[in-house]
FIKETI-439473 format. One line per field, with one value per residue (C-alpha): x, y, z. Coordinates in pm, 1 decimal. Each point is the difference from the previous one (the first is absolute). Example, Ala and Ser with C-alpha at 12.3 -4.5 7.8 and 13.67 -1.06 7.14 Angstrom:
! residues 2
east	1230.0/137.0;
north	-450.0/344.0;
up	780.0/-66.0;
! end
This chain:
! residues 398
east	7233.0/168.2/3.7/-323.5/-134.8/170.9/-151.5/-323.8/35.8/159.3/-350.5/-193.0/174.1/85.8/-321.6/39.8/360.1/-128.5/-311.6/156.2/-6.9/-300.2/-237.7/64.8/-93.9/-316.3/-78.0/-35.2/-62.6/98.4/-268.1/39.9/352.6/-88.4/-265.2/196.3/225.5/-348.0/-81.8/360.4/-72.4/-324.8/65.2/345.6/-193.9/-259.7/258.5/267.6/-239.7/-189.7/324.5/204.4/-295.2/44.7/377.8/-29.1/-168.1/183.1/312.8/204.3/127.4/-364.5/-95.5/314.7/160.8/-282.3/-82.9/326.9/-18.2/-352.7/94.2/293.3/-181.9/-285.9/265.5/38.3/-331.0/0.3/232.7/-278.9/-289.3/-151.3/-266.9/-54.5/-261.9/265.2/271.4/-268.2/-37.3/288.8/165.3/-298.1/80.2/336.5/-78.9/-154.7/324.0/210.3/-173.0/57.7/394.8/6.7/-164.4/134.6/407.7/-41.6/-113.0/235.8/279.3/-159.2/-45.7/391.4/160.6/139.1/-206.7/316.0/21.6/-332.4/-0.8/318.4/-107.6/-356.1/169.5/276.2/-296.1/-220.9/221.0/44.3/-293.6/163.1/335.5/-187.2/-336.2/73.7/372.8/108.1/-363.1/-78.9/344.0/-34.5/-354.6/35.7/315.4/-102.5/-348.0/211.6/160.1/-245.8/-315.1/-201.4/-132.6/338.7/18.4/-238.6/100.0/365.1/-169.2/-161.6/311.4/178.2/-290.4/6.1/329.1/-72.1/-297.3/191.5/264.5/-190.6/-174.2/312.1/180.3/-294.4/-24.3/-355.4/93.4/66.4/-316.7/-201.7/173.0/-45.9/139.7/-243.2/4.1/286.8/218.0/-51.1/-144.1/-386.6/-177.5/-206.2/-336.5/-107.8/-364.6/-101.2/-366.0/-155.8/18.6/292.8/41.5/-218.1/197.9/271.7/-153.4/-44.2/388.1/11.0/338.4/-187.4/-228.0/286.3/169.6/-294.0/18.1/332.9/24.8/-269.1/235.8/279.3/-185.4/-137.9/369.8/195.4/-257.0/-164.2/319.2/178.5/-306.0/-2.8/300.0/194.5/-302.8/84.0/334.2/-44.4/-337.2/81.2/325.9/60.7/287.5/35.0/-137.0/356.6/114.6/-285.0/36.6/388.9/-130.4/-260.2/288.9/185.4/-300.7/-73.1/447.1/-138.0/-277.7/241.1/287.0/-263.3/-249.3/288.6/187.2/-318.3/-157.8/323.5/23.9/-329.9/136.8/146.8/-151.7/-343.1/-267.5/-209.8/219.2/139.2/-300.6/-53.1/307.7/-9.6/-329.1/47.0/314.2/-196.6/-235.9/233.8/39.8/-319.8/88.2/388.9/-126.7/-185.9/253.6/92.5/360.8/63.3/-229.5/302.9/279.8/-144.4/268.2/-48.9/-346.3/103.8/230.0/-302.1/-226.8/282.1/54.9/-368.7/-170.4/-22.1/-325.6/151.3/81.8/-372.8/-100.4/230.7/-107.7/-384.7/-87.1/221.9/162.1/-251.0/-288.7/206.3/109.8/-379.7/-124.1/48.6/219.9/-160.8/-210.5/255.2/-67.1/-366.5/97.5/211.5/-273.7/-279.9/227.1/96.7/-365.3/-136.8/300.1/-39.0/-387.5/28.9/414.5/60.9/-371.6/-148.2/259.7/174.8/-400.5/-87.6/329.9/-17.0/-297.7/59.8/336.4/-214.0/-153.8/254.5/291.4/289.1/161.5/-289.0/59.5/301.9/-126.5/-237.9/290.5/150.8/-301.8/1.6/364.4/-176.1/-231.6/237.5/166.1/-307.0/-117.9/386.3/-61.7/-315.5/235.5/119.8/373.7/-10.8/409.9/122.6/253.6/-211.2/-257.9/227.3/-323.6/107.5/-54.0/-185.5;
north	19227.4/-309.6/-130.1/112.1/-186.9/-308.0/57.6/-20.9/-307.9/-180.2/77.0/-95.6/-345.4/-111.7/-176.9/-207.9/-127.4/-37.0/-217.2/-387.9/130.1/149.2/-158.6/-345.0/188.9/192.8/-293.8/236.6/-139.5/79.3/209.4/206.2/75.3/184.5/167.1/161.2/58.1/134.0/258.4/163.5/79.7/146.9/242.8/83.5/46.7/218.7/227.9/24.1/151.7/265.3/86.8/-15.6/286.2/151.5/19.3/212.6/281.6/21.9/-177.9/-253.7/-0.3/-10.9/-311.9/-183.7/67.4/-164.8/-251.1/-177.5/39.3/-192.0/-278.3/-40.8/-58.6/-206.6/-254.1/-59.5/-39.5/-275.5/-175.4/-55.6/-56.1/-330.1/-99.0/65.1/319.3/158.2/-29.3/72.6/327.5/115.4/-111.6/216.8/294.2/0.3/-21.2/325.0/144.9/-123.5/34.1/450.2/-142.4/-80.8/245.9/265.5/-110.2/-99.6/347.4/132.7/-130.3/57.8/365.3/63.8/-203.5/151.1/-169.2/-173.2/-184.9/-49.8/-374.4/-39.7/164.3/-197.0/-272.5/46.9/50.0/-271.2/-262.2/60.8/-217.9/-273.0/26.7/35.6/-180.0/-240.3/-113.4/121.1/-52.6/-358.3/-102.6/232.9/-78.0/-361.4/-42.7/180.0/-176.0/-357.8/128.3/210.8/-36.4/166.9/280.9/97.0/34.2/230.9/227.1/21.4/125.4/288.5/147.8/132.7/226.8/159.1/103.2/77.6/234.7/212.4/11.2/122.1/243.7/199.7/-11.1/-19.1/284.9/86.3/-25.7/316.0/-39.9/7.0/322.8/341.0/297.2/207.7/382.7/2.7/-237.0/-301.5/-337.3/-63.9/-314.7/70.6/-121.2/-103.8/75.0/-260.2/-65.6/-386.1/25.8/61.8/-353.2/-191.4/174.5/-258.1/-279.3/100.8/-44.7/-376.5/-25.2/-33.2/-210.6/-249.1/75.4/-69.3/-378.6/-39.9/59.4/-263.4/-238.4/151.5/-51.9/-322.2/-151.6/182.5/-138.2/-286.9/-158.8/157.1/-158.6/-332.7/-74.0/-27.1/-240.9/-146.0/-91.7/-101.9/-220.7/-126.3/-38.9/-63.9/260.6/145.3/355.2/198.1/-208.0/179.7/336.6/-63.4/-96.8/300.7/254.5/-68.9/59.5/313.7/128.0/-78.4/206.9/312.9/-16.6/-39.5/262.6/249.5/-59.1/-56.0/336.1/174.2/-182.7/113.6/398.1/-115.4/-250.8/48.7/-66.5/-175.3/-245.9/-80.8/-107.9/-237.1/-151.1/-49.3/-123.3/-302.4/-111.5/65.1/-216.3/-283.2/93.3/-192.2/-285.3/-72.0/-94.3/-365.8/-64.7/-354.6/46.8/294.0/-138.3/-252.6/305.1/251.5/282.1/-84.3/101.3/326.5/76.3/-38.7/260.9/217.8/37.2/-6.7/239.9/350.4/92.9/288.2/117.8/-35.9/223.6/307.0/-20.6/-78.6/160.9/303.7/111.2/-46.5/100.2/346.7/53.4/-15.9/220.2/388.7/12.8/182.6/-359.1/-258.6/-127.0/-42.1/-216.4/-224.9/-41.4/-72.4/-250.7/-176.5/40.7/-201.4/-276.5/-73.5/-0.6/-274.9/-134.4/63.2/-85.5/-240.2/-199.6/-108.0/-79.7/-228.2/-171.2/-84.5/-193.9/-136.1/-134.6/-174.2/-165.7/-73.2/11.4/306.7/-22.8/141.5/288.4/49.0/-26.9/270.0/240.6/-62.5/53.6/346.7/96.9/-116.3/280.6/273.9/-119.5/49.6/342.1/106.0/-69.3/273.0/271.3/321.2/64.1/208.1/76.7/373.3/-129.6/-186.6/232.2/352.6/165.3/226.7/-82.9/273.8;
up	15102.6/-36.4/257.1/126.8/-368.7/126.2/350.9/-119.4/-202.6/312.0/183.6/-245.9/-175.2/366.5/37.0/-320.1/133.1/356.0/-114.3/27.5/375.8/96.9/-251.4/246.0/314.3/-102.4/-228.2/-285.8/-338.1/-351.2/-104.8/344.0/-84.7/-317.1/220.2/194.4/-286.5/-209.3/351.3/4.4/-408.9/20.1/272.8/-149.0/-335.4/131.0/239.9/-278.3/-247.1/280.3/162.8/-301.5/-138.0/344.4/-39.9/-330.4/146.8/419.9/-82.0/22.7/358.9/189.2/-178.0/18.3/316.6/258.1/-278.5/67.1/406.7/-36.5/-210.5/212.6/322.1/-159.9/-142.3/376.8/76.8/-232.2/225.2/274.8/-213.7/177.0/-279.0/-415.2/103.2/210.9/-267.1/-292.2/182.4/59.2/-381.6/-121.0/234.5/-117.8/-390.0/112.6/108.1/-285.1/-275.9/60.0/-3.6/-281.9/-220.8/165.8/40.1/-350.2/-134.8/208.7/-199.6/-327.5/93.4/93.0/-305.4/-278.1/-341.2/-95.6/350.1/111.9/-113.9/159.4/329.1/37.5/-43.4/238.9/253.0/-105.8/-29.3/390.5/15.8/-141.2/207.7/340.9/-70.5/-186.0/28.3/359.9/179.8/-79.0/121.7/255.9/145.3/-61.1/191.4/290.0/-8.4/-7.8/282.2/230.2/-122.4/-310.1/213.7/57.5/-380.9/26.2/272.8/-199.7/-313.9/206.3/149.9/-346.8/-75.3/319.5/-95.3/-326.4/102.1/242.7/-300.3/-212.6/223.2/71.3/-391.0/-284.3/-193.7/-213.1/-370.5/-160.4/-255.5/343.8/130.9/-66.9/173.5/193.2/86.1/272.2/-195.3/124.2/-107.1/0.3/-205.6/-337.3/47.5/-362.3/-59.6/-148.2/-49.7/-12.3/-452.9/63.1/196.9/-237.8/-307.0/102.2/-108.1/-356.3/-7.3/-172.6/142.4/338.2/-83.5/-105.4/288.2/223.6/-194.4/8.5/400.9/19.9/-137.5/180.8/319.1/-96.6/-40.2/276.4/282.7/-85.9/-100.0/354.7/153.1/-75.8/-161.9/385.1/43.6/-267.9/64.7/334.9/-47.2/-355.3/-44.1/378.3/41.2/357.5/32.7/-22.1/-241.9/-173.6/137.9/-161.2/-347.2/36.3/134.1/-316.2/-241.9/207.1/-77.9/-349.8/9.4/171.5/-281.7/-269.6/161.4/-9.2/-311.9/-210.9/58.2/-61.8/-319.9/-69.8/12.7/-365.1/-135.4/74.2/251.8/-212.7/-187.8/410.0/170.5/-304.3/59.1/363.6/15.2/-246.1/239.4/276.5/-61.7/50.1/398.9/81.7/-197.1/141.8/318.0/-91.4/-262.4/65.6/-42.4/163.5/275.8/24.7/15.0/216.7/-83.8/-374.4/102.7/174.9/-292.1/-284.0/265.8/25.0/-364.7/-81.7/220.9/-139.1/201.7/179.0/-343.0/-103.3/258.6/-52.8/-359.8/7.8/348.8/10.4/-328.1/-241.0/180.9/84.4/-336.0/-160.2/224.4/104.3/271.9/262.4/2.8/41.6/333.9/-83.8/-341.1/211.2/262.8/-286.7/-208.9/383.3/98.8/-333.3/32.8/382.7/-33.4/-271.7/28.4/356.6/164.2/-219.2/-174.7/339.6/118.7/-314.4/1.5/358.8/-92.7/-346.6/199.9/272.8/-269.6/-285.3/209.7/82.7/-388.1/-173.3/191.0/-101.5/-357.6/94.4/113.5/-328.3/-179.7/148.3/-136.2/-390.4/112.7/55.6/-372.5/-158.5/130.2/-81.0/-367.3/-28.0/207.6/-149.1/72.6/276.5/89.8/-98.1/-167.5/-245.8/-39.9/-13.0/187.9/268.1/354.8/217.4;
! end
């Protein structure tokens, strides 16, 4: 799970590192680049919640396993996309086939961790994200687009799925809370009969509700500052594009060591009093990159991002944990998909949309403010949470 996580976030953050390249070719502007940031969200939104609700009732396995084949071969189509349609398309198609990835590895993991390491667990998965999309794949993709071209960057990001989805295919196991021995013996999956009150029960849950805001802010952050701060650096600050996807790569290790440890820490300390903390020095991330001085010292720069970014964190706490620990647990997947659902509509769709054009018109650093702005989101819908981790609470976990 993993590295199927961190396969998925290679797909999708690929485009942001790849966009000094591509956006001179098809002549794209800002606002287009959070377009086609804002078409991957909404389909991922919309799948993630249906196939998330799907996964509760047939499993794990039938949702995930072609999921990650699809998104594989659509990060190559974006490789020999020839205009802004084409690639719209096929970013949208393959928000369709990530956004069931997500909800359904993560609920996986939930669903086979003991209470006492299920922070520690999401996390280790999560924080694949940051290791492979953010700190290996801008390196990665921008070298090789330096070198060969940035549809080449594209085809590479493709290939690990494929390997990941025939992986996965022969070793994943259905959790055991979605297993139940049949007549003969054997192993057949529980189909929960669970009735649409039953769906709209969730969101009496304030929990998810606050979750729902604080993915928005999440959201908000992790892509509108991955999408224009590269631009940023390179047009602004008149870096060359790897020297970026270096200074990114380090935020992104950051965001891995942080998105790991924090969660963990969370096991003991609380989920709540966490996310508060990692949002207000997250909020700094943004911000590091048009610092004057560090402008002047690139690896300062790097350094302050890697110390700074606790996103991955953010997102095993306020998309995963929480959600699953307010809820029954025969609905996990589903609360993962609605909190993702209301953050990529508004965080992942819209933010990267608006801040493509408010940075055509006031320049790339006031998006960057804007992705900072999101992080004082997440702090605030923290405050308002109820302490959700069984250690905390002393409620036993079904």
């Amino acid at each position: 799970m993993f590295f199927a996580w961190g396969t998925v976030f290679l797909d999708r953050m690929s485009l942001f590192y790849l966009a000094p390249y591509f956006t001179k070719e098809l002549q794209l502007s800002h606002a287009q680049v959070g377009m086609l940031a804002s078409a991957l969200a909404i389909t991922w939104a919309v799948s993630g919640l249906f196939f998330g609700a799907v996964s509760d009732r047939i499993g794990r396995r039938p949702v995930l396993i072609p999921a990650v084949f699809l998104f594989s071969v659509l990060s190559w189509l974006s490789g020999v996309a020839r205009s802004f349609g084409q690639l719209f398309i096929v970013r949208a198609l393959m928000g369709v086939a990530e956004g069931p990835s997500w909800s359904t590895m993560t609920a996986t993991i939930e669903e086979s961790s003991s209470p006492a390491r299920r922070g520690r667990n999401i996390g280790v998965v999560v924080s694949a994200g940051a290791l492979v999309g953010m700190a290996l794949a801008p390196v990665m993709t921008t070298q090789i687009a330096s070198r060969y071209g940035w549809r080449t960057g594209f085809f590479a990001a493709g290939i690990p799925g494929i390997l990941l989805g025939v992986l996965l295919w022969k070793v994943l196991r259905e959790s055991a809370r979605n297993v139940v021995g049949d007549r003969d013996g054997g192993a057949a999956i529980e189909h929960p009969r669970a009735t649409w009150s039953d769906y709209v029960n969730l969101l009496r849950y304030r929990n998810i509700w606050l979750c729902a805001i604080a993915a928005t802010g999440f959201m908000t952050w992790l892509f509108v500052m991955h999408a224009f701060a590269p631009l940023y650096i390179t047009e602004v600050s008149k870096k060359t594009p790897t020297l970026a996807g270096f200074v990114i790569g380090a935020s992104g290790l950051g965001a891995f060591v942080w998105g790991w440890l924090y969660p963990w820490f969370s096991d003991r300390t609380g989920r709540k009093s966490m996310l508060i903390l990692i949002a207000l020095i997250s909020a700094f991330t943004p911000l590091a990159y048009q610092v004057p001085f560090l402008v002047l010292h690139p690896w300062l720069m790097a350094a302050a991002a890697f110390i700074a970014n606790g996103g991955q964190a953010i997102s095993a706490l306020a998309l995963v944990l929480i959600p699953t620990e307010s809820v029954p647990a025969r609905f996990s997947a589903t609360a993962i998909g609605l909190v993702t659902l209301i953050g990529e509509v508004f965080g992942g769709t819209l933010a990267p949309s608006l801040a493509g054009k408010i940075a055509d018109q006031h320049g790339l650093a006031s998006a960057l403010w804007i992705a900072s702005a999101g992080a004082i989101m997440v702090f605030l819908a923290a405050a308002f949470m109820k302490e959700t981790a069984p250690a905390r609470t002393r409620v036993p976990q079904s």
